[in-house]
N, C-alpha and C positions, 0 to 999 in steps of 0.2 A: 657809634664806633666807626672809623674809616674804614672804607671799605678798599680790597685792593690787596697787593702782597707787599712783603720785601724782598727783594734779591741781593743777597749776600756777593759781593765782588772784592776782589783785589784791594781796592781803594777803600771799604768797610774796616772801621777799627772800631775797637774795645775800650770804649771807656769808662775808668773806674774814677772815681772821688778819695779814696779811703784803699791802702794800703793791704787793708788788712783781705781786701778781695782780689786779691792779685793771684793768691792760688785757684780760687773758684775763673777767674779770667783766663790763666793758663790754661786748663782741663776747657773750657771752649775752645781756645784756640787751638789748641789739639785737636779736638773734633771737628773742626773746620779744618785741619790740615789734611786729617786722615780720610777726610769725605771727600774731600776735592783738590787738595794740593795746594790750597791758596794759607799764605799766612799773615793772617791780621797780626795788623801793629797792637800793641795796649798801651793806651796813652793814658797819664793823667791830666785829672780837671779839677777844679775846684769844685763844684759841683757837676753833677751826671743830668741837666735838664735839656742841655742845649744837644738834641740828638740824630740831627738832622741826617741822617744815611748811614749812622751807624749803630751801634749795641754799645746801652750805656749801662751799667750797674751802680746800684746806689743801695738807698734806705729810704723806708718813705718818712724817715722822723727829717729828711733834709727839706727845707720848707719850699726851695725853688724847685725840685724835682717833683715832690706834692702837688705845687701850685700847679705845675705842665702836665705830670697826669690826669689832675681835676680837669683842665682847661676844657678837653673834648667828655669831659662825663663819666670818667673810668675815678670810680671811688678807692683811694689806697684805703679807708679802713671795713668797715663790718667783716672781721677778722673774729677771733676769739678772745681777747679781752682787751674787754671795756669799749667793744665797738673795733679798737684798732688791732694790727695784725700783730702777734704776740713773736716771739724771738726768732720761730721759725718759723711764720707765713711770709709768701711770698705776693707780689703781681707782676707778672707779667703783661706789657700792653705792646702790641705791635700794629704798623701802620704802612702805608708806602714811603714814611720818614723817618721810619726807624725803629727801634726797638727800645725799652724801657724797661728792666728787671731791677725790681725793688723788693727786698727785705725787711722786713720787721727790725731785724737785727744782721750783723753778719752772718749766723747762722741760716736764718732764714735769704737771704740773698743768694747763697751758695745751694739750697732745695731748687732754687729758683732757675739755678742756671742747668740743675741736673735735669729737667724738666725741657728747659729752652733744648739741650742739646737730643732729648727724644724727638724733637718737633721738626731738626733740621730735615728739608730732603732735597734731590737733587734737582735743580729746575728743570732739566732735561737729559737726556741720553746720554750727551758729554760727561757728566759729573763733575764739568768745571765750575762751575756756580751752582749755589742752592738755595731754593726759595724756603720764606715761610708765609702763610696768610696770616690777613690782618686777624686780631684775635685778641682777646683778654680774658686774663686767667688770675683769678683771685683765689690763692689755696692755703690752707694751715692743715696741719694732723689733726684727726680725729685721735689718737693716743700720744699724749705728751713723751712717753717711752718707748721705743721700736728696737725691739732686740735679737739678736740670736745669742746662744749659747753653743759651744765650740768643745768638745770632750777630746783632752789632750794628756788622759793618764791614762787610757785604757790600750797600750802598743804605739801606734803613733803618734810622735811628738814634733810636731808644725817646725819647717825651717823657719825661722825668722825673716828671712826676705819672701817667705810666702804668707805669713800673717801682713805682714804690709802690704801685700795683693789683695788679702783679702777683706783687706781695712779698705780701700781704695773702693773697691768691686761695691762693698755690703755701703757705702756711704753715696757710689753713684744712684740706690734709690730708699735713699733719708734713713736707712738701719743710724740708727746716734748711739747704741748701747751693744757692746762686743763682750761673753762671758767667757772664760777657760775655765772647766771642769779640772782642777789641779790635782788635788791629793797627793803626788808624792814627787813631780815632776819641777818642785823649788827646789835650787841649791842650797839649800838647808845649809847653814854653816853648825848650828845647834845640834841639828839630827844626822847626821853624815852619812847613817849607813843607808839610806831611802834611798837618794835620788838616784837617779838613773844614772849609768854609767860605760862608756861603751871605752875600749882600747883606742879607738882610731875619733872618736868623738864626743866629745861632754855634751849629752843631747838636754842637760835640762835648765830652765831656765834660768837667768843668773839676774842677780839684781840690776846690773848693767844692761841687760839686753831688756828689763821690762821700763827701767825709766824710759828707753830708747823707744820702746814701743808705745808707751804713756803719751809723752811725745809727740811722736808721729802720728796719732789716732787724733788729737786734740785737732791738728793742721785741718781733719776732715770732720771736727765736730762730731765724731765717736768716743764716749767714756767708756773705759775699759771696766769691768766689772769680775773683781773674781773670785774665784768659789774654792774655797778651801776648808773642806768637812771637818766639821766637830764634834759629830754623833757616828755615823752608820760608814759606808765606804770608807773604812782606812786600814783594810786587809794590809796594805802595803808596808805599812807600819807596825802593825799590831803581829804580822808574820814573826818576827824579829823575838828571840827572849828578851830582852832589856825591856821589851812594853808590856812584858805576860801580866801584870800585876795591874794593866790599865784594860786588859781585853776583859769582854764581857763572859766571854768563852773561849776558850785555849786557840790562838793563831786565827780568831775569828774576823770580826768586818766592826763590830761595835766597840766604841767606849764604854766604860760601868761606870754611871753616877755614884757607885757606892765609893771611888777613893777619891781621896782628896789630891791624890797626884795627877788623876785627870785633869783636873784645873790649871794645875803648874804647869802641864803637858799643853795645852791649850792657849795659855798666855804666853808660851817660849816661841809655838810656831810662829803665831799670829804677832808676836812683836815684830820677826822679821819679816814679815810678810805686811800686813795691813799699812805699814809706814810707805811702802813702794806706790802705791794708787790712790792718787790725790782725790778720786773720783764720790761721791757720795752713798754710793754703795757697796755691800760687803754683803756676800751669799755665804751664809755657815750650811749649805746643803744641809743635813739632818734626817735624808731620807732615808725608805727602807732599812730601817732599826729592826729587822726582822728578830735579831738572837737577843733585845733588848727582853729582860726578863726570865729567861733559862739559865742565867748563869750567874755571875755574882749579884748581880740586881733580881735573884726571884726570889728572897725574903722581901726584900725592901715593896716589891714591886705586886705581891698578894698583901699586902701591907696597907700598902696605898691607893694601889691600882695604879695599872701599868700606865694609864694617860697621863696621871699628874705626875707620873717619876718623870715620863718623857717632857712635859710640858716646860717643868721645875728644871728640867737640866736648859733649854732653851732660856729659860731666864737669867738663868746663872750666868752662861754664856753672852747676852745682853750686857749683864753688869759688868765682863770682863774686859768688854768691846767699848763701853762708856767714854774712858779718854780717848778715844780715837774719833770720835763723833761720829760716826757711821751710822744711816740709815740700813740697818740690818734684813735681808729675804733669808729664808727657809721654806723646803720645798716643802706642799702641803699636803704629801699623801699619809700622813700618820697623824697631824693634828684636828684634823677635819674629821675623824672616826668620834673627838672629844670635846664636839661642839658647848656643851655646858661646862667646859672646863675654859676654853679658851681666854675665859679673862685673867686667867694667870699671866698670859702674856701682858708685855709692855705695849700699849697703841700706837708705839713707832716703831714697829715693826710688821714688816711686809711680806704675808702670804704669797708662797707661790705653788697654786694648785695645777698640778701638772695631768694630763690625761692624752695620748695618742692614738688612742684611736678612732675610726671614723664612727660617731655619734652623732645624734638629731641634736641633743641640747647635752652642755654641761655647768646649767648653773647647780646644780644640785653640790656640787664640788670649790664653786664660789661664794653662795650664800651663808655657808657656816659664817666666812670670814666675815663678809661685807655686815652681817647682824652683829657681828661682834663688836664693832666698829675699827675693824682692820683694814689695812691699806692693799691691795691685790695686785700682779702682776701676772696672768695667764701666761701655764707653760703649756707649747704644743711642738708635736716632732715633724723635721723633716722627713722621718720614714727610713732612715742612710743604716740603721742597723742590724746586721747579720745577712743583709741579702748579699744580692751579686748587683743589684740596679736595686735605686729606692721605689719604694712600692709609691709613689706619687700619687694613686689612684685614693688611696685611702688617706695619704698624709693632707692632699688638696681640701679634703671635709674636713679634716680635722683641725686644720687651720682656720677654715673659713670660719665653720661655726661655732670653735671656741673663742676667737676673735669676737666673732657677733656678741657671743653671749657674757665675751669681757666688758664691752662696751657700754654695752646694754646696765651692766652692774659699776660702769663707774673705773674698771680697772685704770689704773696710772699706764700699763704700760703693757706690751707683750714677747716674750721670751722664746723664739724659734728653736730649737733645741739638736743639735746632731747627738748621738752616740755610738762610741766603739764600743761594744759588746765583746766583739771576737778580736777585736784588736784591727778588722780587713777594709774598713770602710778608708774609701777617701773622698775629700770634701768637695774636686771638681765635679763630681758627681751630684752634689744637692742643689747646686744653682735654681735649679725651675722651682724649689721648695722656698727656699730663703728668700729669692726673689718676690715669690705669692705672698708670704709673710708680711714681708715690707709691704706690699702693695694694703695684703687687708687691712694690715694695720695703722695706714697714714687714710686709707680711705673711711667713710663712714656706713655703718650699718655690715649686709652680707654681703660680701664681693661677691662678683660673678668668677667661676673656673673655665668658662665656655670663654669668655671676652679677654680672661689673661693669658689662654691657651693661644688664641687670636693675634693678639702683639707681641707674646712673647717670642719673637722673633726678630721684630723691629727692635724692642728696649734692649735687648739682653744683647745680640750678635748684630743690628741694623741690617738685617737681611730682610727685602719687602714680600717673603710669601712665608708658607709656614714649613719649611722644608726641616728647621729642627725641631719645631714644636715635633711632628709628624713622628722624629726618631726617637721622641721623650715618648710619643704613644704608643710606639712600636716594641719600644724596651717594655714600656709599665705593661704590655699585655703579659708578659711573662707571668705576669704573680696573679692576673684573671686568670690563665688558663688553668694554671694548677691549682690553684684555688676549688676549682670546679671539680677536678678529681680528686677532690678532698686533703690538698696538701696546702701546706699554709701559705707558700709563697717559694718563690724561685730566691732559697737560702743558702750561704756557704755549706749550711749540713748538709742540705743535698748532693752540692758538687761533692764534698770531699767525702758520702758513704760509701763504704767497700762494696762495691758494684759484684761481688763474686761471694759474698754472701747470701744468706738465705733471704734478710732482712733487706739487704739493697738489693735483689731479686724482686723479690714483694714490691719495692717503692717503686722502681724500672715499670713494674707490669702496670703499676697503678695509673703511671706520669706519661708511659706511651701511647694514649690515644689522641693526645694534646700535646703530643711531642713536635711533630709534623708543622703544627703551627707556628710554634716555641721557635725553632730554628729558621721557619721561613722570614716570621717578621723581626730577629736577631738582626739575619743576614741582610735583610733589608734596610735594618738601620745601618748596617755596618758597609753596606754600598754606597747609601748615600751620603754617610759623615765621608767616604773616602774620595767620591766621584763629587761633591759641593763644599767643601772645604772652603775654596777659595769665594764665597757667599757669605762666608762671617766675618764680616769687617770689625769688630769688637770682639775681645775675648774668646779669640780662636782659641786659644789654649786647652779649653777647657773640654775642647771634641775630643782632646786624646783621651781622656777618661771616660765619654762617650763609647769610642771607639773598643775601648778596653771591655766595658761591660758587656758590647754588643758582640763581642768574641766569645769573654765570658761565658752567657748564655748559650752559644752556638755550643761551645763545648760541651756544656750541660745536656744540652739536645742531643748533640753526637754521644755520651757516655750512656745516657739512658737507651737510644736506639741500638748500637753495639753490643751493650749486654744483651738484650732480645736477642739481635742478631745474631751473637759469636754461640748463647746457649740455644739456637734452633738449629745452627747448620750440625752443631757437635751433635744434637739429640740423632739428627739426621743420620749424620753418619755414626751414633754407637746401635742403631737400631737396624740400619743397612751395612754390616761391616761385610756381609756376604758381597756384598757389590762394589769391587775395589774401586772404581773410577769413581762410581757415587762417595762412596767414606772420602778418599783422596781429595776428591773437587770442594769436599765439605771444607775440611783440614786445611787446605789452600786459601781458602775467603776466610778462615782465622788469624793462620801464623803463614805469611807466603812476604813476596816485596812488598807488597800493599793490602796485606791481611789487615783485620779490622781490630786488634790488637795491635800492632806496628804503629796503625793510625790513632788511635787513641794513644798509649805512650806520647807519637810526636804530638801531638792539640796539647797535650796537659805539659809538657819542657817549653810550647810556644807560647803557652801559657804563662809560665812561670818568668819568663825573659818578658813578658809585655807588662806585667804586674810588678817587676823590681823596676822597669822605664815609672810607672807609674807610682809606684813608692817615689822614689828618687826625686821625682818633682816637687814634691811638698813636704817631704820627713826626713828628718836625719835619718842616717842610716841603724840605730838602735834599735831594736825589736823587731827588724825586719827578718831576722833568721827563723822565728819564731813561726813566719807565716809561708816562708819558705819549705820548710821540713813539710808541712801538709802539702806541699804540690811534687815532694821528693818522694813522699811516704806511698802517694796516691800513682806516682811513676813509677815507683820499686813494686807495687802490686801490681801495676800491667805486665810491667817485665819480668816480673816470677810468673804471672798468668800465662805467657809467651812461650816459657823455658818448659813450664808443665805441657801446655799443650804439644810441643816440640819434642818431650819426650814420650808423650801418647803418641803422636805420629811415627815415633822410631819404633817404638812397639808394635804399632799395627804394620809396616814394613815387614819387620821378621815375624809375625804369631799370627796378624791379620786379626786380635783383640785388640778392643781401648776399653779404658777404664770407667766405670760408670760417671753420667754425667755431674754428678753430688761428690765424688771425689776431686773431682776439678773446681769445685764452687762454684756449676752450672746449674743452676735453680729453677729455672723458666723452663714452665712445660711447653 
């Protein structure tokens, strides 16, 4: 191989062969502008071999770009099949004459340049030129499927100019497979009373805006994939009387295989829907069928037993999906309980066993399928659900080594998973998850968490130290430290428990030895996203929701410390009320200009004003009132805590009594 670098200058153009690479030529030349200010020409050629001081992109099926790569020793094929580089393998060969990215295919060309544009850096201090060394890089995926799943029926519903960000984002490291968790969030023309609906904004998807995004995900070699339930999650629907007749149990979550209008109900959605995504897959979710059997299916279902009712409706379902030719997934945490059943199933359809938490192994959850001779898709989480920060600590293993033990078994593909639970998550926040995802899953075997922790600063933001990995570690402590005093993790329940009960007493006492921590290394991330900002040359965007969480949390710190505090000084002073200055000075550090009640009120309204900044960037404004009232509810409880203590102060004024500390909802001894 030549030894020696390239340095990228003024005069360095982009050349392409083939039309069809002129978006992947763009997004370089952007990254060459945004790195140094310089703007390459992109020219066409008829072929991409003759490369002499520039970056040329091709295919290595073009036989004179072939021949110039072979020339110096750099093999375009031992790829994955058949020797040669399959749709998406790339090489990259760089020299002091230039550069050479070649694709298996166009897809593979455009991996190729995502990769080129991690490798850029600055040749010097200026930043006006940037070098790369000489180098060659021969790479294909290890999983022919790289995915995430996206849950956009549980409160927040994606603006549409922000799913195209995040088409862009998930495609700069090879994500090709994009899922929406639907259920009720189509404009049904058929069902009308579901979809979502707001006065000032029609938040749900429309047939128009999903060809548009069809579309557009294509330009990045993303298929859109989506999931719209046929079993279990469709409370939505089934809330409604006009479905009572199809719920398993009154306003319940399940279909009943016992009617036959279930079917019709099932072929009205999915005609309007399944027509819209050209793509070769189709998720009928079907998970957690928990009320499956209690209700109108529990004759049928001591009958037969509950597996094959469930199995039998999944087949049904197949047969109604048949003209549509769709490669059908279903999540696998109910038919994997039915291993000796599972050949009811059709063998084109694709398992997908899901499990998120951190575990040593999980083939025990893949092999029902893979004996079965079923085709598998490992699901694993980002972590983004019900906290205040994703607990990245445990969602890092979870990826890693269902990953591994997909691979291991053959899986086609893997399924990074976000979910709204409480409706409060937002997705600028799972970057460091989805990112690792992609990585485990194009690389082969167990990824390293120590080495992705390492760059991810360069791939994600091109910033050269590790200053936000640092604030990813500093947020994920949050959910070690409570952890440790026995609580599951730094979650919305915690912020939003009534702090002046007996119960959020008890949780305060529990969480304040690990409090002290919690808020120091908050505040620490929350200095340095504010004081390095201008360090993430890539997708700064994404630190406001950094930033957000690392307030978050602080606030969390402050509510837990303050209840302690505001119930010691009061015990203070109901126990010294003979000592006016003493009770007084107590009284004062509660409810005064900068009482600890005053301060708490203002953190949870600054709250509330940073987290509607932060809705607003990504979601329509639908369902956001929703999440609002808890940051109102949890405000109107300081400020009635305020009024009571204010009126214990006017009392001890005239009578020189206060009232015991249990009638004020002062709990901590």
């Amino acid at each position: 191989m030549d030894r020696g670098k390239l340095v990228i200058k003024p005069s360095t153009a982009i050349v392409i062969s083939n039309g069809e690479d002129r978006l992947a030529a763009e997004l370089l030349q952007k990254e060459i502008f945004d790195r140094s200010g310089m703007k390459l020409s992109i020219e066409s050629a008829p072929s991409a071999a003759k490369t002499t001081g520039n970056i040329s992109l091709g295919r290595v099926t073009d036989r004179n770009l072939r021949s110039y790569l072979e020339s110096p020793g750099v093999k375009a094929g031992d790829g994955s099949v058949h020797g040669e580089l399959d749709k998406q393998g790339y090489v990259i060969h760089v020299s002091d004459s230039g550069v050479q990215i070649a694709g298996g295919a166009a897809q593979g060309l455009f991996y190729g340049v995502q990769t080129f544009r991690q490798l850029l850096r600055p040749e010097n201090a200026s930043g006006k030129t940037l070098a790369i060394p000489a180098l060659l890089i021969r790479d294909w995926p290890s999983m022919e499927w790289r995915g995430v799943s996206d849950d956009i029926s549980r409160g927040p519903i994606t603006k549409l100019d922000y799913l195209k960000m995040q088409i862009r984002t998930l495609s700069e490291y090879k994500i090709n497979l994009l899922g929406f968790n639907m259920e009720h969030v189509f404009d049904f023309q058929n069902q009308p009373l579901v979809s979502p609906k707001d006065a000032s904004d029609r938040a749900a998807l429309t047939p128009a805006e999903i060809k548009e995004l069809v579309e557009y995900a294509a330009k990045y070699y993303i298929t859109l994939l989506p999931e719209q339930q046929a079993f279990g999650h469709l409370h939505q629907f089934l809330k409604y009387e006009i479905y009572s007749d199809l719920a398993e149990t009154p306003h319940g979550h399940v279909l009943t295989p016992t009617n036959p209008k279930t079917y019709d109900f099932i072929r009205q959605i999915y005609g309007e829907i399944v027509p819209l995504f050209p793509g070769p897959f189709f998720h009928i979710g079907s998970d957690e069928t928990f009320e499956l059997g209690l209700g109108q299916t529990k004759a049928l279902a001591a009958q037969q037993g509950l597996g094959r009712v469930y199995l039998e409706h999944l087949q049904k379902v197949f047969e109604i999906m048949k003209p549509y030719h769709k490669q059908l997934m279903f999540w696998g945490d109910i038919a994997v309980k039915y291993p000796e059943l599972l050949t009811i199933l059709p063998k084109d359809m694709i398992a997908v066993p899901w499990d998120y938490d951190p575990k040593p192994s999980y083939e025990g959850i893949i092999t029902p399928y893979t004996n079965a001779g079923l085709r598998v898709v490992v699901a694993l989480g980002a972590g983004d659900w019900r906290v205040i920060w994703p607990d990245f600590e445990s969602a890092f293993v979870n990826i890693r080594n269902f990953i591994r033990d997909g691979q291991k078994h053959q899986a086609m593909g893997a399924l990074n998973t976000t979910w709204n639970d409480d409706g409060e998550s937002l997705v600028d926040m799972t970057w460091p998850g989805l990112v690792f995802g992609a990585a485990a899953s194009w690389q082969p075997g167990e990824s390293s968490i120590d080495d992705f922790k390492n760059s991810y600063d360069w791939a994600f933001y091109r910033n050269d130290d590790r200053t936000f990995a640092d604030v990813v570690d500093n947020l994920d402590r949050s959910h070690t430290l409570l952890a440790g005093v026995k609580l599951d993790n730094a979650s919305h329940e915690l912020f939003w428990s009534d702090p002046f009960s007996e119960a959020g007493a008890h949780t305060a006492d529990q969480a304040l030895p690990v409090t002290h921590e919690l808020r120091d290394k908050a505040e620490h991330a929350a200095e340095s996203l504010m004081l390095n900002r201008s360090k993430a040359h890539l997708h700064a965007q994404t630190l406001d929701d950094m930033l957000l969480a690392a307030w978050h949390l602080d606030t969390l710190g402050l509510k837990i410390q303050f209840t302690s505090e505001i119930s010691r000084y009061y015990a203070d002073a109901f126990q010294n009320q003979t000592d006016n200055a003493r009770a007084q000075g107590d009284l004062d550090e509660i409810v005064d200009i900068n009482g600890r009640l005053q301060s708490l009120r203002d953190a949870v309204t600054e709250m509330r004003k940073m987290y509607v900044d932060g809705w607003n960037r990504e979601n329509h404004p639908y369902w956001l009132d929703n999440v609002l009232v808890r940051y109102d509810n949890l405000a109107i409880e300081v400020q009635g805590k305020i009024v009571a203590v204010q009126a214990a102060q006017r009392q001890y004024w005239s009578n020189k009594t206060l009232p015991p500390p249990e009638q004020l909802g002062f709990f901590l001894k």
